[in-house]
C-alpha positions as CSV (number, residue, x, y, z in Angstrom):
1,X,23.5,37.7,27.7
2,X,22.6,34.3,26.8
3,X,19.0,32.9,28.1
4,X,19.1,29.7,29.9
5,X,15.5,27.9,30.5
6,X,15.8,26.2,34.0
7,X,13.6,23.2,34.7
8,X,12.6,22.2,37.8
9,X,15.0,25.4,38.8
10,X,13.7,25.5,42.1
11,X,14.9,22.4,43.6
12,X,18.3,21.5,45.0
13,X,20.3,20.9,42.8
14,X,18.6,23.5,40.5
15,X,18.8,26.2,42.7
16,X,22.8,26.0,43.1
17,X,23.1,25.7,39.0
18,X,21.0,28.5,38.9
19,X,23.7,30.5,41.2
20,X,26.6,29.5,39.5
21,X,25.0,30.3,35.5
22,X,23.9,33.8,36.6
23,X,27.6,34.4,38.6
24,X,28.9,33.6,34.6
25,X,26.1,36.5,33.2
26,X,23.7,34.3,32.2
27,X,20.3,35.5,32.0
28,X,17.5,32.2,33.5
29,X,14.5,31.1,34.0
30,X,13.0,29.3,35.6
31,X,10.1,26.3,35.3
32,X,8.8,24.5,38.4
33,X,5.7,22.6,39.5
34,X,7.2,23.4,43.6
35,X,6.2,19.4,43.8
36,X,9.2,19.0,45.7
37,X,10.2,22.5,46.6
38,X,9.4,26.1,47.3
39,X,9.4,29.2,46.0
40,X,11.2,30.6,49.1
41,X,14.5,29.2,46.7
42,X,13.7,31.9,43.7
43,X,14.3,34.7,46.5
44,X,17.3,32.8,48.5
45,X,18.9,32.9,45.1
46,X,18.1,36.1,45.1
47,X,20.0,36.9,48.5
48,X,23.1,35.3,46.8
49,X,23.7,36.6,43.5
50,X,21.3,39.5,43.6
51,X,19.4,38.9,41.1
52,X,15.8,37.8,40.6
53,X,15.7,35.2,38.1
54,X,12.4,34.6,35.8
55,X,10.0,32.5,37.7
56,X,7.0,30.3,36.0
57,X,5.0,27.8,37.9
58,X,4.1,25.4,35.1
59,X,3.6,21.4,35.3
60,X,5.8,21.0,32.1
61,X,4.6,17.3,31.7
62,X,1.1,19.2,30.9
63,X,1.7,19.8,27.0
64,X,-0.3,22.9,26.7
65,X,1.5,24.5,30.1
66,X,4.6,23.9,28.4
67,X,3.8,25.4,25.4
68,X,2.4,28.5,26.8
69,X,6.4,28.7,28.7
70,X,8.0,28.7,25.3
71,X,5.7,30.6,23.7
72,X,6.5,33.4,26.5
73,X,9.8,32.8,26.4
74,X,10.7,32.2,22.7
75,X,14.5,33.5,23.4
76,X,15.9,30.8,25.3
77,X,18.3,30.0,23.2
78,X,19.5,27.1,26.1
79,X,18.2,24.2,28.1
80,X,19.4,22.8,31.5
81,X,16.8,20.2,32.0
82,X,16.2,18.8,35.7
83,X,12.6,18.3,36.4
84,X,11.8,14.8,37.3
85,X,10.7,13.0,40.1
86,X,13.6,11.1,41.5
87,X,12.3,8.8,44.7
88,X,13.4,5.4,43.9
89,X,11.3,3.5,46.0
90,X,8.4,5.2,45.3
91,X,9.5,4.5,41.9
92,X,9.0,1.1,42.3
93,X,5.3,1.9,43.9
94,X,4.1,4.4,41.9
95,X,5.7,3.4,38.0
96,X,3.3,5.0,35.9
97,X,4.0,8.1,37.7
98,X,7.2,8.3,37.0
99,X,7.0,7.2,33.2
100,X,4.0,10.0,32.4
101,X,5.9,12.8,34.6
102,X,9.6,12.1,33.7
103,X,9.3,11.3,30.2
104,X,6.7,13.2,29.3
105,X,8.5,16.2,30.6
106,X,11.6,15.8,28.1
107,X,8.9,14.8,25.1
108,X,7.4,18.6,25.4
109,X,10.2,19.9,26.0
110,X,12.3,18.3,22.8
111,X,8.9,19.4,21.0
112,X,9.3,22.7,21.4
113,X,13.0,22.9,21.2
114,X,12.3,21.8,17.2
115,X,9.4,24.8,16.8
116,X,11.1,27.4,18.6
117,X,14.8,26.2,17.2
118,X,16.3,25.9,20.4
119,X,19.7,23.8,19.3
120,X,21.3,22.9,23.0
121,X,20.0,20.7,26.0
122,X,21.7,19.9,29.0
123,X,19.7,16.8,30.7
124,X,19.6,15.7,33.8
125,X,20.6,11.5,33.3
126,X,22.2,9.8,36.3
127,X,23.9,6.4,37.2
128,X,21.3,4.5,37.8
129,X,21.2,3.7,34.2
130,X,24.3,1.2,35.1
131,X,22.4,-0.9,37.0
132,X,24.2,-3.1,39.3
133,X,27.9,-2.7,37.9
134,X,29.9,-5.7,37.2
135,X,33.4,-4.1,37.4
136,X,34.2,-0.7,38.7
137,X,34.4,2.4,38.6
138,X,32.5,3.1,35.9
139,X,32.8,4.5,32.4
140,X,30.7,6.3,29.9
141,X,31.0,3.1,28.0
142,X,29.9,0.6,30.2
143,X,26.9,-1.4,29.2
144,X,23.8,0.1,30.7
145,X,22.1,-3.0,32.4
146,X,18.4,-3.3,33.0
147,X,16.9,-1.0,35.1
148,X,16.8,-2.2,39.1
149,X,13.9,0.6,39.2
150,X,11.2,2.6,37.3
151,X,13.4,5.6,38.0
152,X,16.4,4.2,36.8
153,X,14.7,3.4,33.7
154,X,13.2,6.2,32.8
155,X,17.1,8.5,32.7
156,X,17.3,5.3,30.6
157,X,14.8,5.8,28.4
158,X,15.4,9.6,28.3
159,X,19.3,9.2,27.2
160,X,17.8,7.2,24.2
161,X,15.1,9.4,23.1
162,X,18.0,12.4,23.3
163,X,20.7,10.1,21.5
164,X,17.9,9.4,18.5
165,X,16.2,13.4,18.1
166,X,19.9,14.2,18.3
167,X,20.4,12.7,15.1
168,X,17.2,13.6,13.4
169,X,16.9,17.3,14.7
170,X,19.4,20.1,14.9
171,X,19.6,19.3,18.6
172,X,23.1,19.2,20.3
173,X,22.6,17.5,23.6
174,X,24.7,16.3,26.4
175,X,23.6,14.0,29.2
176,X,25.6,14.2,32.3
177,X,25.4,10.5,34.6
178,X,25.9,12.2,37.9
179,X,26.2,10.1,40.7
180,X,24.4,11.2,44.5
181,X,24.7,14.9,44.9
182,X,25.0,16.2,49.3
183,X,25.9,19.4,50.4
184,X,25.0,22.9,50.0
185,X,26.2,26.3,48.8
186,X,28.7,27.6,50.9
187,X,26.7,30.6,52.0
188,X,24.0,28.0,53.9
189,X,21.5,30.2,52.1
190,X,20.2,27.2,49.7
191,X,20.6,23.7,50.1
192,X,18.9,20.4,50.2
193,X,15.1,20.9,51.6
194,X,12.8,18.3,50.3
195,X,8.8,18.5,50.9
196,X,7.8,15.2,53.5
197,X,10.2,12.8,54.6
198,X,13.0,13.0,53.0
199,X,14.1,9.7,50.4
200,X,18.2,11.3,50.1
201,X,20.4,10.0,53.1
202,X,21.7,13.6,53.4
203,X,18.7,15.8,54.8
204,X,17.6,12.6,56.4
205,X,21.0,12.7,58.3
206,X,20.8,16.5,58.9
207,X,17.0,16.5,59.8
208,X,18.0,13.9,62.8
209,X,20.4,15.4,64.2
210,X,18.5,18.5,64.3
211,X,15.4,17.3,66.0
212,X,13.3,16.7,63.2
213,X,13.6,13.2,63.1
214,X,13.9,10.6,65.7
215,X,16.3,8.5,63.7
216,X,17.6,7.2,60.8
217,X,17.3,3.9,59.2
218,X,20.0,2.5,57.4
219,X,18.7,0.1,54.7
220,X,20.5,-3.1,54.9
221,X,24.0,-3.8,57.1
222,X,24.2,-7.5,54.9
223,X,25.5,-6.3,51.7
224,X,28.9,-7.5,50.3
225,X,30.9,-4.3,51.2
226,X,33.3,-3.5,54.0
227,X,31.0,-2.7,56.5
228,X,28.2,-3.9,55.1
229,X,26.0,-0.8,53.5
230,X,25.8,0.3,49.7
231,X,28.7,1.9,48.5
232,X,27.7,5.7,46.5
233,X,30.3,8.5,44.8
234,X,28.8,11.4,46.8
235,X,29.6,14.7,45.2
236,X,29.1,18.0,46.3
237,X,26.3,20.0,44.5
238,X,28.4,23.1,43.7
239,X,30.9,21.0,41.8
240,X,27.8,19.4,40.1
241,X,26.7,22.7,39.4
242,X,29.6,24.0,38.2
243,X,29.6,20.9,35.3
244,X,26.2,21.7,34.1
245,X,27.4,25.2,33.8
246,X,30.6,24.0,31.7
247,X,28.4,21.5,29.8
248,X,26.3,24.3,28.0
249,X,29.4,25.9,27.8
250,X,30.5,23.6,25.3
251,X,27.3,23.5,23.4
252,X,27.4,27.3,22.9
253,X,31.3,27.2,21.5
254,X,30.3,24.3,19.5
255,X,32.8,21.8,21.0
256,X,30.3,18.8,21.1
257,X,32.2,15.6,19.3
258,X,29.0,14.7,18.9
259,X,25.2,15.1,18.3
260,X,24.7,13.5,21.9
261,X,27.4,12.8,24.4
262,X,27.5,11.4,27.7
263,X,29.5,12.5,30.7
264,X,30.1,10.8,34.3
265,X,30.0,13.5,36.6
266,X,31.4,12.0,40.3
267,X,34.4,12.1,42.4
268,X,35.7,9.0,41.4
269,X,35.7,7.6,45.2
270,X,33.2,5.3,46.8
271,X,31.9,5.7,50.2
272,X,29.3,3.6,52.2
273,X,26.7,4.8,54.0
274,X,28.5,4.4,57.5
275,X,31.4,6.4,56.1
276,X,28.9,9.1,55.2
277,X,27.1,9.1,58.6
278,X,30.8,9.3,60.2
279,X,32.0,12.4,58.2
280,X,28.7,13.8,59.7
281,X,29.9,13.0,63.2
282,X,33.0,14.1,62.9
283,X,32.4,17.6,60.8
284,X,29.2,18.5,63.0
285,X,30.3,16.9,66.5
286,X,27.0,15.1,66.8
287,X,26.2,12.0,67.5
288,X,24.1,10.5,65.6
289,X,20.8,8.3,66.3
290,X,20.4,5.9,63.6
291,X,19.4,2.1,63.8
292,X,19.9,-0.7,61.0
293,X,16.7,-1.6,58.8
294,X,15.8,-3.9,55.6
295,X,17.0,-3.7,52.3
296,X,15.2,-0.9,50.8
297,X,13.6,-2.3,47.1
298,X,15.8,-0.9,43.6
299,X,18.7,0.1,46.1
300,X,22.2,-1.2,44.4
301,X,25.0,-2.3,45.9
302,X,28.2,-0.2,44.7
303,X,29.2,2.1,42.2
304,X,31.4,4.9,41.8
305,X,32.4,6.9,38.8
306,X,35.2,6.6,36.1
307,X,35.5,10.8,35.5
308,X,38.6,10.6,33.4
309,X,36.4,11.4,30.6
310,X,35.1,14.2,32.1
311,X,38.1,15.8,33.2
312,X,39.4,15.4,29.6
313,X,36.8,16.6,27.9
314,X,35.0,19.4,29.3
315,X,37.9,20.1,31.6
316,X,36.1,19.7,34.9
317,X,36.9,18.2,38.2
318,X,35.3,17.6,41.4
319,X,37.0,19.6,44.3
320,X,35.4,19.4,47.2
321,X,35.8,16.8,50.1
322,X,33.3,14.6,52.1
323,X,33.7,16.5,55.0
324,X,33.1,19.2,53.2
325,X,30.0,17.9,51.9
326,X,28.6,16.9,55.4
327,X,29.7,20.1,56.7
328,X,28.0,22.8,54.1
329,X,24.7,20.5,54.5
330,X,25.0,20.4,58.4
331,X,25.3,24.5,58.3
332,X,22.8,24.9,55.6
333,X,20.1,22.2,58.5
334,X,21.4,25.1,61.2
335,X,20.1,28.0,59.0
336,X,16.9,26.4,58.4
337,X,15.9,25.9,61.8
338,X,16.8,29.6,62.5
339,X,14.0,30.6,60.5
């Protein structure tokens, strides 16, 4: 039974990829600072899979915290590496926090990888490292573009410091460019649940039309899209999940064509933020309260995924529907708020 070190395992889409690697026998565990989560998620796991994974609360951007976690734990012989902090806007506030926590992170955590010979890392990258897209969808070979936030450019940065220890190290690592993750598993038991108010559109969504919220803002109606909001590949979290899973996968059977390799991990469809909020209405049968706002700072316009790539190469495709993405995260607000 392989061991599979988690980061930022507690978290959303964390929690589900921690579910689907122990339903394949793997052994995890898991490293979180609960910044933006809670331990509740280690025993909701729990409740689906029945087992407890490994739990350590450890700021891995802290270089002697993440020492001590390796040191502990010098039989991972895997990495699935998710902890970040991934607000956009508060990106664009708060830069050098994102710089010292997000790269920082994967800088002790390569580190050790060489001293403990850890060989595989799954990271965490994302599409924001497109930029505004000139043409779409998008392919793993599009030019990246200059970063429309500090967010953006630190998955940026952290493809390029992966891509360059790839080929000085014995480091096989895959980056997967997944596009905006909704939904939750289909037991309702773990899903989206961010500390505060919430910066996805998702739990903002589900949190209005609960009650917690007395509306949502849409950021900008004036963009050059069919009805006016920014365009997004929304893809369900199990089906993200289940690439991550499939991505290490490959590392341990030796199938990388490469030292580092890149995959976009979407649907392949576009859908505006209107389209989003009307799957809601129509799955849940609520209306929903929401009014038109600003432009929200880093936001871009459109972009969806090119995952024939993907599909090729690691054999994976996305399944699951937009409704059905608005419905498991409208079930999984329900169960909250019976607790």
């Amino acid at each position: 039974m392989k061991k599979i070190l988690v980061t930022g395992g507690a978290g959303f889409i964390g929690t589900h990829t921690v579910v689907a690697l122990q339903e394949r026998g793997y052994k995890v565990v898991i490293a979180d600072n609960l910044s933006n989560s809670s331990i509740e998620s280690i025993e909701r796991i729990k409740r689906i899979t029945g087992i407890k994974a490994e739990f350590m609360k450890i700021d891995l951007s802290n270089e002697i915290e993440c020492n001590l976690l390796f040191n502990l734990h010098s039989d991972i012989e895997g990495i699935i590496n998710f902890a970040a902090f991934k607000a956009v806007g508060e990106s664009c506030e708060k830069p050098i926090k994102y710089y010292q926590n997000n790269i920082g992170i994967l800088l002790n955590v390569l580190s050790n990888m060489q001293k403990h010979n850890i060989k595989y890392i799954v990271h965490s990258s994302s599409c924001t490292v497109y930029g505004e897209p000139q043409s779409l969808p998008v392919k793993e070979t599009t030019p990246t573009k200059f970063a429309e936030s500090p967010y953006g450019n630190t998955k940026q940065m952290a493809e390029d410091i992966l891509y360059f220890t790839s080929k000085t190290k014995d480091i096989k690592a895959i980056a997967l460019r997944y596009f905006n993750p909704i939904g939750s598993h289909q037991s309702a038991i773990i899903g989206e649940l961010p500390l505060g108010v919430p910066n996805n559109l998702m739990p903002f969504i589900t949190q209005t039309a609960i009650g917690k919220r007395k509306e949502l803002t849409v950021f900008g109606n004036d963009y050059p899209t069919p009805d006016g909001t920014c365009i997004r590949d929304y893809i369900h979290v199990m089906d993200l999940a289940e690439a991550h899973v499939i991505a290490i996968q490959r590392c341990f059977a030796s199938k990388n064509k490469s030292d580092f390799e890149v995959f976009n991990i979407g649907t392949g469809n576009g859908f505006s933020v209107l389209e989003v909020i009307q799957s809601f209405e129509r799955t849940s049968g609520t209306k929903l309260n929401y009014v038109i706002g600003k432009r929200r700072q880093g936001d871009i316009i459109k972009i969806w995924a090119d995952t024939s790539y993907a599909e090729k190469e690691l054999g994976w495709k996305a399944k699951r529907t937009l409704d059905q993405m608005t419905l498991s995260a409208w079930n999984w607000e329900k169960e909250l708020a019976k607790s």
